[in-house]
N, CA, C and O atoms as CSV, one atom per row, in Angstrom:
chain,resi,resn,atom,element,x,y,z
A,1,UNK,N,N,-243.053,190.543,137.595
A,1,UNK,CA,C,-243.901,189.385,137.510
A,1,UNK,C,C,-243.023,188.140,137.614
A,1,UNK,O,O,-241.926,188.087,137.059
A,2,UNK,N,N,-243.490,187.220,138.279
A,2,UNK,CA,C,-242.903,185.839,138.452
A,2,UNK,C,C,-243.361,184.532,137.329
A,2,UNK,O,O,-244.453,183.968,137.256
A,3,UNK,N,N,-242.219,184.311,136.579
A,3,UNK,CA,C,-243.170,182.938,135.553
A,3,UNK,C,C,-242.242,182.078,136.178
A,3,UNK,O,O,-241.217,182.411,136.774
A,4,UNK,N,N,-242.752,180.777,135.966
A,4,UNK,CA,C,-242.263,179.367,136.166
A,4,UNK,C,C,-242.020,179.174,134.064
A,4,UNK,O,O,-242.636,179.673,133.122
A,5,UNK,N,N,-240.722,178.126,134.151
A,5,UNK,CA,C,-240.375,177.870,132.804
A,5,UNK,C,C,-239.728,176.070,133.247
A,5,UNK,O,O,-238.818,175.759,134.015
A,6,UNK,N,N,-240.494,175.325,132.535
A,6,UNK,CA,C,-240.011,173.854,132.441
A,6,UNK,C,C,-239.439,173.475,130.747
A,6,UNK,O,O,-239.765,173.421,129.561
A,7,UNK,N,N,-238.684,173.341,131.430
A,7,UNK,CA,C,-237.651,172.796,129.812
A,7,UNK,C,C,-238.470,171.653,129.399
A,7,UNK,O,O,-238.849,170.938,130.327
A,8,UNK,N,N,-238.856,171.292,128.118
A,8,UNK,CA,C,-238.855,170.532,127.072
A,8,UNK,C,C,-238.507,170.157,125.989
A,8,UNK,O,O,-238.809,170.845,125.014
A,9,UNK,N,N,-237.828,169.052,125.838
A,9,UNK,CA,C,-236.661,168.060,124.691
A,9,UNK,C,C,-237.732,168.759,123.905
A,9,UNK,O,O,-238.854,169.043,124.325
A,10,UNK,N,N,-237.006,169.117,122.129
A,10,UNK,CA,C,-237.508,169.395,121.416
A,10,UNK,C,C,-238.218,168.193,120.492
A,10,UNK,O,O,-237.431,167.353,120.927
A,11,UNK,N,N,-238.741,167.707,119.919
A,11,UNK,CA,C,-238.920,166.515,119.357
A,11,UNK,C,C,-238.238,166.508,118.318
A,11,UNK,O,O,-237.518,165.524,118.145
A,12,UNK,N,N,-238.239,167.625,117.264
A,12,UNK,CA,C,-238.036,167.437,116.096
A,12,UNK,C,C,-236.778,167.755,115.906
A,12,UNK,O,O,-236.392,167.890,114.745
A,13,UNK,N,N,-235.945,167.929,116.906
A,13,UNK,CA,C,-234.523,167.837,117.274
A,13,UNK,C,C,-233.534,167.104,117.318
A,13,UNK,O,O,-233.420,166.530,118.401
A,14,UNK,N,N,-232.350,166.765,116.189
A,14,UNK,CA,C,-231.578,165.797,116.329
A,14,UNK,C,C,-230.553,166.218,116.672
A,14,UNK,O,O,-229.651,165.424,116.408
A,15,UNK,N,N,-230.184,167.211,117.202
A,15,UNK,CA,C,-228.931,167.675,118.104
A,15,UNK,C,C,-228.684,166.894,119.314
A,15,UNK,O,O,-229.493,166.257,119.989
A,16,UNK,N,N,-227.412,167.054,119.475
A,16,UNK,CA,C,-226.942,166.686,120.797
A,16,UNK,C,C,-226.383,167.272,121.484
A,16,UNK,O,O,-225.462,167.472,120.693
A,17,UNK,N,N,-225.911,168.070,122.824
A,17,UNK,CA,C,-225.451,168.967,124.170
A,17,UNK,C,C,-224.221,168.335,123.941
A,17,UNK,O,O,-224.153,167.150,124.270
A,18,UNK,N,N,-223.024,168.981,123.342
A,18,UNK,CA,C,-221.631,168.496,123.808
A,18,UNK,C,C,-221.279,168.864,124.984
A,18,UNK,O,O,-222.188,169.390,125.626
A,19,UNK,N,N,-220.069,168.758,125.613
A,19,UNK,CA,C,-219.792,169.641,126.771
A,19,UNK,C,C,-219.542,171.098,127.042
A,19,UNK,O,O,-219.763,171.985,127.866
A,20,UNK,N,N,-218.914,170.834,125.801
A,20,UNK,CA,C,-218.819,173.175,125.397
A,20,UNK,C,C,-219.984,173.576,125.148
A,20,UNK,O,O,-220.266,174.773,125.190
A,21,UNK,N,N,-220.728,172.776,124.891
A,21,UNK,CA,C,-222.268,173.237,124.602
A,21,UNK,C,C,-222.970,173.514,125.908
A,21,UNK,O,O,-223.702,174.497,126.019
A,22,UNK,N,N,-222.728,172.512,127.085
A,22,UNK,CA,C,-223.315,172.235,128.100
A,22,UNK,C,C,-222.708,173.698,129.144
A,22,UNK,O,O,-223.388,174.440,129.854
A,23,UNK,N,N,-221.588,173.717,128.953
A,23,UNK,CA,C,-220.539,174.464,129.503
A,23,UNK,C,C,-221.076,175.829,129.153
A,23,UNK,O,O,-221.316,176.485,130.166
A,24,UNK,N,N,-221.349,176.483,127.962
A,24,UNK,CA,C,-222.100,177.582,127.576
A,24,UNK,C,C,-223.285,177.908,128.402
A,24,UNK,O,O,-223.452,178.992,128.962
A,25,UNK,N,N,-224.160,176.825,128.444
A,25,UNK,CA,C,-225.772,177.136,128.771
A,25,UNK,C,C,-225.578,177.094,130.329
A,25,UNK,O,O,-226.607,177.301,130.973
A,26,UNK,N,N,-224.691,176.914,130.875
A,26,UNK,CA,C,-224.441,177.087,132.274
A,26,UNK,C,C,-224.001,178.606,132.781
A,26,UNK,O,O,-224.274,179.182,133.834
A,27,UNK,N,N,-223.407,178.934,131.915
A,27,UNK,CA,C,-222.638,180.256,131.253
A,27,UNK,C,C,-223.881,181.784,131.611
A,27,UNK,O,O,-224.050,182.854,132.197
A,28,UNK,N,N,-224.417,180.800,130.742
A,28,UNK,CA,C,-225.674,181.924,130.421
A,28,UNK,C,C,-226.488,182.003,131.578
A,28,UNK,O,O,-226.715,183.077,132.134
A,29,UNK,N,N,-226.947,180.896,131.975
A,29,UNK,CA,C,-228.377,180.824,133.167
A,29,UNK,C,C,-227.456,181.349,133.955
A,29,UNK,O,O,-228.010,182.369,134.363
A,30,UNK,N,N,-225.801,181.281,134.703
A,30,UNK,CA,C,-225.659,181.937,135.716
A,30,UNK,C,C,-225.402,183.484,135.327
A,30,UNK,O,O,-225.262,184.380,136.159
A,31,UNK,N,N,-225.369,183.627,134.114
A,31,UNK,CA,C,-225.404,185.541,133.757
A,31,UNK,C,C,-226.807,185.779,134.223
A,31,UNK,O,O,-226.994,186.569,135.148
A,32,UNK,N,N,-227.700,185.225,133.715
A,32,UNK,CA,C,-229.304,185.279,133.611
A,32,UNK,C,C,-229.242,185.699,134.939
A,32,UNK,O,O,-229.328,186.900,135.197
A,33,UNK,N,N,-229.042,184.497,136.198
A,33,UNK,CA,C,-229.066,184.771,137.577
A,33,UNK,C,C,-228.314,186.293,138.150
A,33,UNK,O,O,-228.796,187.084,138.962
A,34,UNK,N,N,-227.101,186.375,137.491
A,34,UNK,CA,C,-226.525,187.187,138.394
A,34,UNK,C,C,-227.511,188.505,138.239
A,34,UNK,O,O,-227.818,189.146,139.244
A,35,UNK,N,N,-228.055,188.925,136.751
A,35,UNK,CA,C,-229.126,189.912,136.436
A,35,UNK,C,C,-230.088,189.769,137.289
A,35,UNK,O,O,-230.844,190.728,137.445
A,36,UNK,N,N,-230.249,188.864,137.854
A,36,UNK,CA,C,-232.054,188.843,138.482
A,36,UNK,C,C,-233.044,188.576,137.866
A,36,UNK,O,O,-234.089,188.876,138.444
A,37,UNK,N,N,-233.157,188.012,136.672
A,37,UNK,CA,C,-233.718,187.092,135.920
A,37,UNK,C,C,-234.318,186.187,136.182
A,37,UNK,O,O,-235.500,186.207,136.526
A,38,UNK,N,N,-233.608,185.196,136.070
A,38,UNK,CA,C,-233.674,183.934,136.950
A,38,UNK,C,C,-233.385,184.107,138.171
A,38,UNK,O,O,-232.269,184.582,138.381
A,39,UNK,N,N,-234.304,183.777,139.424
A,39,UNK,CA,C,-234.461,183.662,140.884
A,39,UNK,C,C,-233.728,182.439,141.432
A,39,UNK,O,O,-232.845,182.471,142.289
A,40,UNK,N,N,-234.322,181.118,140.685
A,40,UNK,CA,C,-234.365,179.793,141.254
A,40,UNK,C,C,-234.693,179.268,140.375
A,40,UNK,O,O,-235.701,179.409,139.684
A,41,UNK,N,N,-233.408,178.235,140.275
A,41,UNK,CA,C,-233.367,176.713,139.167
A,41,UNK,C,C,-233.252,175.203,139.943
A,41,UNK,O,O,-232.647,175.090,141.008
A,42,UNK,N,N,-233.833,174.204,139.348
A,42,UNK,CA,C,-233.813,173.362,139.771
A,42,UNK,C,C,-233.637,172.215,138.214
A,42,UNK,O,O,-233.559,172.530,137.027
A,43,UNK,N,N,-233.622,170.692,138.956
A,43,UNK,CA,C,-233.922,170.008,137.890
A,43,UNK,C,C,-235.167,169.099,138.519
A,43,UNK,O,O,-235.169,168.845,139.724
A,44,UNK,N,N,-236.006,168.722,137.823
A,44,UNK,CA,C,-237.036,168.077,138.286
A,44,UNK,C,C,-236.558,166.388,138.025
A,44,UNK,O,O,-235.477,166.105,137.508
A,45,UNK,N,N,-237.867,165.036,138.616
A,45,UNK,CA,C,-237.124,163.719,138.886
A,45,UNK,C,C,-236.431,163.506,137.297
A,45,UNK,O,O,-235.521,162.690,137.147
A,46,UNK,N,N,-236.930,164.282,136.198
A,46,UNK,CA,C,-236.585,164.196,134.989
A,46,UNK,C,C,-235.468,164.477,134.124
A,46,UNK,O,O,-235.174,164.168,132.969
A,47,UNK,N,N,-234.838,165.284,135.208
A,47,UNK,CA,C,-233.900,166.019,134.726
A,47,UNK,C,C,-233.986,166.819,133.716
A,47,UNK,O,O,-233.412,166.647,132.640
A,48,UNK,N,N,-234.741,167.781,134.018
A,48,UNK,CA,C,-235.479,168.550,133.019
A,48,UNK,C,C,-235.586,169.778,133.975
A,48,UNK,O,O,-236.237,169.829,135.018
A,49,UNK,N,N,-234.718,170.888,133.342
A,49,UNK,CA,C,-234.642,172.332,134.200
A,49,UNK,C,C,-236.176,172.475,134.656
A,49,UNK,O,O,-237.129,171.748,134.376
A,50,UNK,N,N,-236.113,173.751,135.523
A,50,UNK,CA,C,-237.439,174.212,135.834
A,50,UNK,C,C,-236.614,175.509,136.337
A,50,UNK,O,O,-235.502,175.423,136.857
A,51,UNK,N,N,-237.088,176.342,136.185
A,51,UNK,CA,C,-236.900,177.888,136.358
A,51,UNK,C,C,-237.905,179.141,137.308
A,51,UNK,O,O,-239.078,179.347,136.998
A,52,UNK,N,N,-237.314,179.783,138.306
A,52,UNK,CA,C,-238.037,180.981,138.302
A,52,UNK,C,C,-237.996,181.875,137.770
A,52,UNK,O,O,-236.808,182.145,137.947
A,53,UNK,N,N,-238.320,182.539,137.272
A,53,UNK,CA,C,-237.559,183.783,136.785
A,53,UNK,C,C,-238.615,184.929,137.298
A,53,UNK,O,O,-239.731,184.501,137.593
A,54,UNK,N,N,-238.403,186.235,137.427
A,54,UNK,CA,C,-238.913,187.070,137.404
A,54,UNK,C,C,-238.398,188.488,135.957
A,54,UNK,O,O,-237.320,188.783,135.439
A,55,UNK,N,N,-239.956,189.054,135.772
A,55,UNK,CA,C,-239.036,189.604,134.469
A,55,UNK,C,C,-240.504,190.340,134.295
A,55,UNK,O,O,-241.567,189.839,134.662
A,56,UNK,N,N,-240.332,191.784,133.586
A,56,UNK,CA,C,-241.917,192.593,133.615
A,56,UNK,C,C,-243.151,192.161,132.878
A,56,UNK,O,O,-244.298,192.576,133.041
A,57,UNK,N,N,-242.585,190.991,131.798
A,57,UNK,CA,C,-243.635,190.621,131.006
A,57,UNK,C,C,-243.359,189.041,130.481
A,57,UNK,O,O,-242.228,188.555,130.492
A,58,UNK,N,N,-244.591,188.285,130.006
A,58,UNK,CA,C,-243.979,187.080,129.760
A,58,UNK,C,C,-243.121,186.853,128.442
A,58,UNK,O,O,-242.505,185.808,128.231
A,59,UNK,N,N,-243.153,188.347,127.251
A,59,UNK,CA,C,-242.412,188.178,126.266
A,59,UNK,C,C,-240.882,188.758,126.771
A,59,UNK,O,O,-239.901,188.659,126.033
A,60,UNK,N,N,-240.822,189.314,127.996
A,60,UNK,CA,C,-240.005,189.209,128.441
A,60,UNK,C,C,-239.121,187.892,128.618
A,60,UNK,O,O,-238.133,187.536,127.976
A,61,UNK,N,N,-239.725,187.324,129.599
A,61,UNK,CA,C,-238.844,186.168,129.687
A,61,UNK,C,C,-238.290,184.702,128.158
A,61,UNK,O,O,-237.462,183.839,127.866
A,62,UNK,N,N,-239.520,185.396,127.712
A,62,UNK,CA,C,-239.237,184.100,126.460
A,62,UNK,C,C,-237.991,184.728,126.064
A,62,UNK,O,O,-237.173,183.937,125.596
A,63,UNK,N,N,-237.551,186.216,126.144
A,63,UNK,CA,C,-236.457,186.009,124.999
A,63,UNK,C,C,-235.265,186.187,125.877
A,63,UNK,O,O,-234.109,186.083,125.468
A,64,UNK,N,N,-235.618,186.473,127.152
A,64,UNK,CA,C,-234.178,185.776,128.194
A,64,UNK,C,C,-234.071,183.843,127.693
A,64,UNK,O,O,-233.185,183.434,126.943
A,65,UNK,N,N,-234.911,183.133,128.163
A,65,UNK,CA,C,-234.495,182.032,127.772
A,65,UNK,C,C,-234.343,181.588,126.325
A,65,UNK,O,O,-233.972,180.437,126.096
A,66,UNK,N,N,-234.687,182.682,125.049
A,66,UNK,CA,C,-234.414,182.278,123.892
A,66,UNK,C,C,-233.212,182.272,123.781
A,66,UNK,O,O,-232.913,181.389,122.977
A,67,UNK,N,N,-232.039,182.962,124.284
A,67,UNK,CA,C,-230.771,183.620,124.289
A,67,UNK,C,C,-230.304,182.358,124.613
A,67,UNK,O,O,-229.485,182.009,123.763
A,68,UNK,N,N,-230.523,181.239,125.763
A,68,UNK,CA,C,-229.491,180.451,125.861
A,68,UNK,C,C,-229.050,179.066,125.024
A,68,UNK,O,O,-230.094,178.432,124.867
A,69,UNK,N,N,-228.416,178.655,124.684
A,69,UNK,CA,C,-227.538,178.132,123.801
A,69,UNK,C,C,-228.124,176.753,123.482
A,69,UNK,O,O,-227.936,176.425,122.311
A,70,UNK,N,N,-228.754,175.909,124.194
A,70,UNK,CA,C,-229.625,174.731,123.978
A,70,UNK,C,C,-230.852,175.249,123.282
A,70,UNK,O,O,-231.386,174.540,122.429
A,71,UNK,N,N,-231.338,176.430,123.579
A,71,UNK,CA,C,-232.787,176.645,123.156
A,71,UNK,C,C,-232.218,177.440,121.548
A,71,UNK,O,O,-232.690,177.283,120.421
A,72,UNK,N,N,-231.053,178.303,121.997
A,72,UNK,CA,C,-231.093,178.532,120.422
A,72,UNK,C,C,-230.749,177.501,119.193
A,72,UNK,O,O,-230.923,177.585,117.977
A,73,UNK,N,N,-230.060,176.274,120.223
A,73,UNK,CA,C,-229.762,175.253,118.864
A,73,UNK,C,C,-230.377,174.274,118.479
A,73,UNK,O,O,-230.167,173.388,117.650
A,74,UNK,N,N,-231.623,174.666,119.566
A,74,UNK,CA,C,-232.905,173.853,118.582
A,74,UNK,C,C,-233.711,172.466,119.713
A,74,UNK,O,O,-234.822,171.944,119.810
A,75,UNK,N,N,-231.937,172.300,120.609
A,75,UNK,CA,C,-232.141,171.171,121.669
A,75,UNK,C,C,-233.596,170.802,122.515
A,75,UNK,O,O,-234.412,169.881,122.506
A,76,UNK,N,N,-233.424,171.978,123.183
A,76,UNK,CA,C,-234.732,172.067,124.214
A,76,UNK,C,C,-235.548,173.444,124.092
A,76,UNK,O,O,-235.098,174.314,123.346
A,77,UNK,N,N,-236.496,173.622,124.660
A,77,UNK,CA,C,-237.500,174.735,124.517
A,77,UNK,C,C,-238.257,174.576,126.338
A,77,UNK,O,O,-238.268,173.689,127.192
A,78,UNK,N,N,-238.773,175.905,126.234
A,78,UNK,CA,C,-239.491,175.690,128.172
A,78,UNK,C,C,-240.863,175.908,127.532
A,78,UNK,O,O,-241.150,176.351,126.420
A,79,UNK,N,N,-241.523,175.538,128.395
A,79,UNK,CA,C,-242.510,175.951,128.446
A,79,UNK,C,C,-243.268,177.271,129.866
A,79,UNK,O,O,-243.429,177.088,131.073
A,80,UNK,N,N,-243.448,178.024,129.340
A,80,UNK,CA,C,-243.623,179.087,130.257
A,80,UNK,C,C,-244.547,179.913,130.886
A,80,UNK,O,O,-244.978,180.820,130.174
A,81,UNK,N,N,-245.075,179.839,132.299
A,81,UNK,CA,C,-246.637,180.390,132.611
A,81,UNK,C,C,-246.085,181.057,133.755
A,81,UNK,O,O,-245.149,180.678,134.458
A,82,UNK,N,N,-247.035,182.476,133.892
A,82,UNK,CA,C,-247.160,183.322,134.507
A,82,UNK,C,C,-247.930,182.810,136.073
A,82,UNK,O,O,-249.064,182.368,136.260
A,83,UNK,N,N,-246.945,183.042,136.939
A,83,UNK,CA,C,-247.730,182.267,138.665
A,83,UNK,C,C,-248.038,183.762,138.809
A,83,UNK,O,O,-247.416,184.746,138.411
A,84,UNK,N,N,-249.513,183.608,139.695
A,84,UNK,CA,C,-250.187,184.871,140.049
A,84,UNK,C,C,-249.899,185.045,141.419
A,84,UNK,O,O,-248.874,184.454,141.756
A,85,UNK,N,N,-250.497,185.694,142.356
A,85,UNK,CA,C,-250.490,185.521,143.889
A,85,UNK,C,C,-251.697,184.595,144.483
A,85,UNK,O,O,-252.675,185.078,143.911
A,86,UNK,N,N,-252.181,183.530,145.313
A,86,UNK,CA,C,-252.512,182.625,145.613
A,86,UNK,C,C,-253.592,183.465,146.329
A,86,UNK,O,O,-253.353,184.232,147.261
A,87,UNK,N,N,-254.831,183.230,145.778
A,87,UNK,CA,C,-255.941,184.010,146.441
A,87,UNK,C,C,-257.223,182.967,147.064
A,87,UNK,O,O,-258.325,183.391,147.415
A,88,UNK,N,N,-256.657,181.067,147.117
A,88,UNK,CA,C,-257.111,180.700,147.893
A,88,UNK,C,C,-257.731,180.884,149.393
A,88,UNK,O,O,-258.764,180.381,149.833
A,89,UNK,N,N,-256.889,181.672,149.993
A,89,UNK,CA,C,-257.836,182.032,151.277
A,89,UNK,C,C,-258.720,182.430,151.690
A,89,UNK,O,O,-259.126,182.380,152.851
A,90,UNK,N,N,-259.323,183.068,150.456
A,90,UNK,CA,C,-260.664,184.012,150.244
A,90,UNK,C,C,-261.798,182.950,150.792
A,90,UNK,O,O,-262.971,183.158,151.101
A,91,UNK,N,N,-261.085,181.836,150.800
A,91,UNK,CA,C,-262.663,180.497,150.902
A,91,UNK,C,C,-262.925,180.726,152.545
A,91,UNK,O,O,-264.074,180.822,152.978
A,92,UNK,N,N,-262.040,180.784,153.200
A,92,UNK,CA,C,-262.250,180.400,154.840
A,92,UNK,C,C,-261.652,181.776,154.986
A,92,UNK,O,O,-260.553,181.251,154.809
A,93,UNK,N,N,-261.444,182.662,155.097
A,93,UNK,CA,C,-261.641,184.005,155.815
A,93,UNK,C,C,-262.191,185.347,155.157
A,93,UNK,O,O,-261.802,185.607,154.018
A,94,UNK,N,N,-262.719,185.870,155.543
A,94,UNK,CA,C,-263.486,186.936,154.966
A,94,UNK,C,C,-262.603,187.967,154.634
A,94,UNK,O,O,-262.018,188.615,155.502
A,95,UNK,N,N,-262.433,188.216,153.118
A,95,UNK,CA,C,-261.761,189.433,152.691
A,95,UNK,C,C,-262.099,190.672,152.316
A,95,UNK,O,O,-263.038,190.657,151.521
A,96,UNK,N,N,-261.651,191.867,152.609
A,96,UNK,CA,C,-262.170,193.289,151.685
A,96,UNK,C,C,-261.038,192.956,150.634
A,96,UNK,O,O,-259.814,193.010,150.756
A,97,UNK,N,N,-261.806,192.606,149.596
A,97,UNK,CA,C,-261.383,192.959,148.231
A,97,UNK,C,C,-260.499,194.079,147.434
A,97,UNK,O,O,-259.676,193.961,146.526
A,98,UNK,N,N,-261.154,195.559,148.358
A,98,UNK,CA,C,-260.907,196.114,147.718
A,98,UNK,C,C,-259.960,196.853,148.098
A,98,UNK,O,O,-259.787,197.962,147.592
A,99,UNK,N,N,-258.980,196.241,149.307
A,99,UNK,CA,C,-257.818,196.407,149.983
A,99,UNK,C,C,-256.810,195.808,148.992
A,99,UNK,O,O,-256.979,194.803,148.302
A,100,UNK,N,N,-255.589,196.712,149.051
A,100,UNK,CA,C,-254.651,195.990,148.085
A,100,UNK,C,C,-253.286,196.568,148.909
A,100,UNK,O,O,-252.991,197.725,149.208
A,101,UNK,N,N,-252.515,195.189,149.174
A,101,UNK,CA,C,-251.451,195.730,149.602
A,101,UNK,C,C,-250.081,195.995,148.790
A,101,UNK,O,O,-249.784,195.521,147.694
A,102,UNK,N,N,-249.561,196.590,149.337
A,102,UNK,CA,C,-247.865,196.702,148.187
A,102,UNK,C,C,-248.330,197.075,146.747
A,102,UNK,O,O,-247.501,197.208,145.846
């Protein structure tokens, strides 16, 4: 399964990202990646990660990204939703339903 995960500043968070800190969580997301975890990272105009990840379940992925080092120290948190497959086309072409591929 594919989730999307957008980082969010914690509020009630008075920590701050040193560089060994920063240096860690870089650490991790590229372990995350090399597993196949994480697909595709970006930062949005916010500078605020955004994540693909793929992973079998969504309590799956929460506790891949619980593991990394900003989220365990309270810094930031994602927020995380399950993308389905895009079944818009159903409007303008006629589908059998009850065809399923892959």
């Amino acid at each position: 399964m594919k989730f999307l995960a957008i980082e969010k500043d914690n509020a009630s968070s008075t920590g701050q990202a040193d560089r060994d800190l920063l240096e860690l969580e870089a650490r991790e997301v590229y372990a995350l990646y090399q597993k196949g975890i994480i697909r595709e990272m970006y930062f949005n105009q916010n500078h605020e990660a955004v994540l693909l990840l793929e992973c079998k379940s969504q309590e799956d992925a929460e506790l891949a990204l619980a593991r990394l080092p900003l989220v365990e120290q309270g810094i930031i948190r994602f927020e995380i939703s399950e993308l389905r497959p895009y079944t818009g086309f159903e409007r303008i072409f006629k589908v059998n339903r009850d065809f399923h591929c892959c």
